[in-house]
N, C-alpha and C positions, 0 to 999 in steps of 0.2 A: 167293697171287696173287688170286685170288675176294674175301677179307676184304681187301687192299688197295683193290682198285678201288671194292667197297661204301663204304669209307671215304670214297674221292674223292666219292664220285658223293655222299655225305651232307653232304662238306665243303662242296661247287657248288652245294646243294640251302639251305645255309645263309647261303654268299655269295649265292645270288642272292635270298631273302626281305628279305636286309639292304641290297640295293641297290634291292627295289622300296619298303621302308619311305624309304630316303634320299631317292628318287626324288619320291616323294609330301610327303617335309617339305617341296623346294626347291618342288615347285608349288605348295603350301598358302602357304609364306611367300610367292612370288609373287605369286600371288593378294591374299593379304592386305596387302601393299602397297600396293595399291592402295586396299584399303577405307581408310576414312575416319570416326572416330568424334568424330561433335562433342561429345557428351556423354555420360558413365558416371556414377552415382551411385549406390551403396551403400551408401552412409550409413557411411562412417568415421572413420579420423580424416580429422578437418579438412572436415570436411559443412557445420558451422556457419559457416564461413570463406566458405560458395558461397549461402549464402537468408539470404531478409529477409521475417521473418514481417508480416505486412500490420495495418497499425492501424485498419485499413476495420470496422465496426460497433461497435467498442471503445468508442467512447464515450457509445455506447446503452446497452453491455453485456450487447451480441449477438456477442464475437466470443471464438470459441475460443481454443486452442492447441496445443500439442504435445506428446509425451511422445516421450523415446527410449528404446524400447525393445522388446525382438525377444516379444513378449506373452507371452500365459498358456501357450501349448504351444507352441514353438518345434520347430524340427527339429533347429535350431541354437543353443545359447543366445547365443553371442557376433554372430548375425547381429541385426546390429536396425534397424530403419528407421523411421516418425516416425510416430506413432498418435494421431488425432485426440482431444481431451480438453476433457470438462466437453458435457451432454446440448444438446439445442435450442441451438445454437449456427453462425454460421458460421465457415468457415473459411478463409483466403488464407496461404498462403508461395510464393514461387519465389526461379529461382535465375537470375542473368543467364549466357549462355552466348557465345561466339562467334559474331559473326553468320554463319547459314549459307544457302545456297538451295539448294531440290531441281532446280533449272532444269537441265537434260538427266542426271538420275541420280536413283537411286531412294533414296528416304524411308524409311528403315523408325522406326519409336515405337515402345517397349516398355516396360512396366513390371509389376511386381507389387502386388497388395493384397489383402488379407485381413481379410474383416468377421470380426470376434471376439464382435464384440456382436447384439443380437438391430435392428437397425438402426432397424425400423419406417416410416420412407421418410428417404432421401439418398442424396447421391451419392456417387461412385469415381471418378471420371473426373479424366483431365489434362489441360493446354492449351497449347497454345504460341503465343507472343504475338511479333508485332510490330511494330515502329516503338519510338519511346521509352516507356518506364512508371515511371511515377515505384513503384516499389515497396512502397515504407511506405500508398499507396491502393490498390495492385490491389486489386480487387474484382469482384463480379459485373456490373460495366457494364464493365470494361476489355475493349475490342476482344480477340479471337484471330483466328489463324488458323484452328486445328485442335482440339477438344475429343473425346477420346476416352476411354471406358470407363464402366463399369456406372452404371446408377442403378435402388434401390430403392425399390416405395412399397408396402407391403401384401404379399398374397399373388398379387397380380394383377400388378404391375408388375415387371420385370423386364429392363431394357429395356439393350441394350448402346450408347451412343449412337457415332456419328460424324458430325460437323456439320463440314462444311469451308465455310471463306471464301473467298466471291467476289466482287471489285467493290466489298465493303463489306456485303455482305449474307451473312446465315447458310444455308446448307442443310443442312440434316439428310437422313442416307441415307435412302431410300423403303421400305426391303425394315424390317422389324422381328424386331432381333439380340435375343438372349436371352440377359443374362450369367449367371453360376454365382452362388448363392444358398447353399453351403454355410458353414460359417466357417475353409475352408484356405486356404494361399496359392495363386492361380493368376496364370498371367502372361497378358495381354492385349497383342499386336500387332496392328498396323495396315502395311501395306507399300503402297506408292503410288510406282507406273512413271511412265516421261516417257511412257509410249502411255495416260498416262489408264488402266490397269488398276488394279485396287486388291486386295488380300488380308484380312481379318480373320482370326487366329489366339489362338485359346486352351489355354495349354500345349500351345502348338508345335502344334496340332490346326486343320484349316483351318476356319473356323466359315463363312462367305463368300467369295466372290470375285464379281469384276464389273468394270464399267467408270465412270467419274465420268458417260459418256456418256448411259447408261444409268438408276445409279443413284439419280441426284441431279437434281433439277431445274433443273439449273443453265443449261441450254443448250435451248432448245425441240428435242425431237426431229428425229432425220436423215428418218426417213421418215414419212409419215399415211397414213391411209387415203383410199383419192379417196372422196368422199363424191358423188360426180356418177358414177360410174360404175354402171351396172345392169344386171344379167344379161341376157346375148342370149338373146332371143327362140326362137334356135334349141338353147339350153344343155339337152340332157339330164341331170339328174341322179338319174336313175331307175336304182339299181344292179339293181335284179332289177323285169321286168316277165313279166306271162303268157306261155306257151306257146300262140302262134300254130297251132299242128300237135299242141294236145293236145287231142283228141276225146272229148265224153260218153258214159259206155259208154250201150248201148242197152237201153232199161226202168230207167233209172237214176230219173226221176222219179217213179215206178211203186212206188217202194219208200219204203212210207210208215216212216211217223218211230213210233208204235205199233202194237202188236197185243196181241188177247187172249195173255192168259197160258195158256200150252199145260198146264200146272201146276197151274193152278186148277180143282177140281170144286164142283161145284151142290153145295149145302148140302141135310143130308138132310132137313131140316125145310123144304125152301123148296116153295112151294105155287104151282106157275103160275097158278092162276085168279084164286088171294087176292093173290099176288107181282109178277105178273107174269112176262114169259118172261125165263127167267136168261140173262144174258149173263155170260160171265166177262170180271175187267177188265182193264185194258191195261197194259201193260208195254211199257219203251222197246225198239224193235226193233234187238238188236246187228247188222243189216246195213246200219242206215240210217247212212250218213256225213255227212249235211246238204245242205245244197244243194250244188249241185256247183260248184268251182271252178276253171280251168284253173292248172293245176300253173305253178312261177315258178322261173323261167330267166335266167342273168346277163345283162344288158343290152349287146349287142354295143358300142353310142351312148354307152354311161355316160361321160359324162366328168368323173366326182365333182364331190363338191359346190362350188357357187361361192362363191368368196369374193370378197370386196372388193380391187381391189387396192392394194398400197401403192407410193404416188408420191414423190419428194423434195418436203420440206417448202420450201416457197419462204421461211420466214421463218430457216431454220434458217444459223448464221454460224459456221464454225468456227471455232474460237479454238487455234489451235495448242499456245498455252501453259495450257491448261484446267488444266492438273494443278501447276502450280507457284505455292506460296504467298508468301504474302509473305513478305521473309527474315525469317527466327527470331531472335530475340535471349533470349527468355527462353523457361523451362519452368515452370511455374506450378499448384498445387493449388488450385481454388475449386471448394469443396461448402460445403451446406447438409447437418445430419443431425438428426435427433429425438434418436436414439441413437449417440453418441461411440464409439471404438473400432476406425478401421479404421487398418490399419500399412501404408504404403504405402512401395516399398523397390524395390531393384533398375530406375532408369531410366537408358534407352537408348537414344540418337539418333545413328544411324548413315545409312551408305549400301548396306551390305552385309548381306544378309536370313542369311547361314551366320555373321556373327559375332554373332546374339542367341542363338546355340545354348548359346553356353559358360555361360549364366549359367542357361539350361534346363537343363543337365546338371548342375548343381549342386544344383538346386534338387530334381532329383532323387533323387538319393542321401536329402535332407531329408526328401521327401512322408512316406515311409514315419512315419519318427520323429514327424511332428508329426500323425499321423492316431492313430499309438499314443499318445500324450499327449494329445492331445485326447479320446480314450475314456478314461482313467484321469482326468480331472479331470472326466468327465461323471459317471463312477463315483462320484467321491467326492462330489460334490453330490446326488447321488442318499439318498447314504449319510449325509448332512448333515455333509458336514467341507468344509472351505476349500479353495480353491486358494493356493498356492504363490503369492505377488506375485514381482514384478517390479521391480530397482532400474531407477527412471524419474529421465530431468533433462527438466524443459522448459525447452521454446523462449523465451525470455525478453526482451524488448527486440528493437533492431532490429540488425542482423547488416548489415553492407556489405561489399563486395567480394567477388570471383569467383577462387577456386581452379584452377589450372590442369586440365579436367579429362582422365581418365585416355585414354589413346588406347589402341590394340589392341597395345600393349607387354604388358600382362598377360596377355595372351590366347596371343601366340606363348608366353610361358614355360610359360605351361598344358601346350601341344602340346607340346614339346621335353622336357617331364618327362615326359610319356604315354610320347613315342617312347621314352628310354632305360630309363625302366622299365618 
């Protein structure tokens, strides 16, 4: 009877795990229904199908191009994404997307990149553009809305950019972000609320937060300082003043600051007539405490110190819609580099900040392996042997039209494998 009920009670204990796992699939897919993925790009098949490498410098024979492939230490050899090629050169490819607006939902941008090279100053950074662009020009004078991620210059520069469009005009964030300077992959997000908040995240790590209100110049401040206001007259900001009712002891000023040295004898050779009459000499007197001071006691009045106070700014206009960009139609690569070599892979323009997780969890599993490769090619250069190339295709001519891109159909399958295995 006893090993019966045990049984039961292990059989309840297993129906009921597998109905809180069920439980959670239906919310998670509910949920995720509702997210919204306007664009996925991981460089697969059919990548080339989605960009149009830009012919902006080409015929100076200042303009780069692309190589495909997953670099010199991979975590993955079959992951590859688009690595900038050939030194001092610029760069432009994008890709046209469905037009989207962040207008009452949240933005999230994500991508990955990975300098392999020793860079020497350029940038990392992505952009999204829009209104129309004739794409075989984008270039560095094409309008954006939003420009985000790393740029290098030296050992000094380091700098994470985010510059949003307003009105027509550039702001770059006030606060200065530090991007990663190693040669791994890391992934760089940006997430932007309809309340005007905003997040920066690097591999998944919150590197900033704040508000557009705040951070950005874009709005003359909510509150100033009155500049015509001045402290009353009557403001105590005296935290500790003297003891009113602390009294000098008596013969206090009596007690002088030296005296002979009690310690000292007359020298046996000293000759009062020839010498003079010996005095011995002085030494500081440890009873003497200095002048006397009435002891300090917390200020009943204190009413800490005064500040200026802050008034609403009369020039300040709220603008409801501060956080909403122009609609997106494209996603776009334009850097400048000394040194070629970064692989730029994994982008992600969604509405939903838990579905950029799945491609961080991915990338995980990878860190490890491409950190241990990374030290075995540094070993062998050390050791003077080569590295291992890489079969590369480049970007070649101009590429038209836009591949349907992936929606969060990938993503349930992910989940729904986890659950049954």
């Amino acid at each position: 009877l006893h090993s019966t009920l045990f049984e039961a009670a292990d059989a309840m204990g297993i129906i009921t795990t597998h109905l809180v796992k069920l439980l959670l699939f239906f919310l998670f897919t509910f949920h995720s229904s509702f997210a919204e993925v306007f664009f996925e790009e991981t460089f697969q098949d059919g990548w080339k199908s989605r960009w149009v490498l830009s012919d902006w410098k080409r015929s100076e024979g200042k303009a780069g191009t692309f190589k495909y492939t997953a670099g010199k230490w991979p975590g993955d050899p079959d992951d590859k994404g688009i690595q900038t090629y050939n030194d001092a050169k610029h760069f432009a490819i994008s890709a046209k997307i469905p037009e989207l607006t962040n207008k009452n939902r949240t933005l999230v941008v994500q991508y990955s990149i990975k300098f392999e090279q020793d860079i020497e100053c350029g940038g990392g950074y992505i952009k999204l553009l829009s209104g129309y662009v004739n794409q075989k020009k984008f270039g560095g004078d094409t309008p954006y809305s939003l420009m985000f991620g790393p740029d290098l210059c030296g050992t000094q520069t380091k700098k994470l950019h985010v510059i949003l469009s307003y009105q027509g005009q550039n702001y770059p964030i006030r606060k200065d972000l530090e991007c990663e300077t190693d040669k791994l992959t890391h992934f760089y997000t940006f997430i932007l609320r309809p309340d005007a908040s905003y997040s920066v995240l690097v591999d998944n790590r919150e590197r900033d937060s704040g508000s557009m209100y705040t951070d950005w110049d874009i709005l003359p401040p909510r509150k100033i300082k009155d500049v015509k206001a001045k402290k009353p007259a009557d403001w105590d900001d005296r935290e500790y003043i003297e003891d009113p009712n602390d009294v000098k002891p008596e013969g206090y000023d009596s007690i002088r600051a030296e005296i002979p040295d009690p310690k000292a004898k007359k020298p046996v050779d000293w000759d009062d007539e020839d010498d003079g009459l010996w005095k011995p000499p002085k030494v500081p007197n440890p009873a003497y405490k200095g002048p006397w001071k009435r002891k300090k006691i917390k200020n009943p009045n204190y009413k800490g110190k005064w500040k200026t106070p802050w008034i609403d700014n009369p020039e300040f206009e709220d603008d409801p819609d501060l956080y909403v960009l122009k609609p997106i139609k494209y996603v776009g690569i334009e850097v400048w580099q000394v040194k070629a070599g970064s692989i730029y892979d994994n982008i992600l323009i969604c509405d939903d900040p838990q579905l950029k997780k799945k491609l961080l969890k991915k990338q995980k599993k990878k860190e490890g392996l491409e950190k241990k490769r990374r030290h075995k090619g540094q070993e062998k250069r050390e050791k003077g042997g080569g590295e291992r190339g890489t079969v590369d295709m480049e970007i070649r001519g101009a590429v038209e039209g836009l591949g349907s891109p992936r929606g969060p159909t990938p993503f349930f399958l992910t989940f729904v494998l986890n659950f049954f295995l």
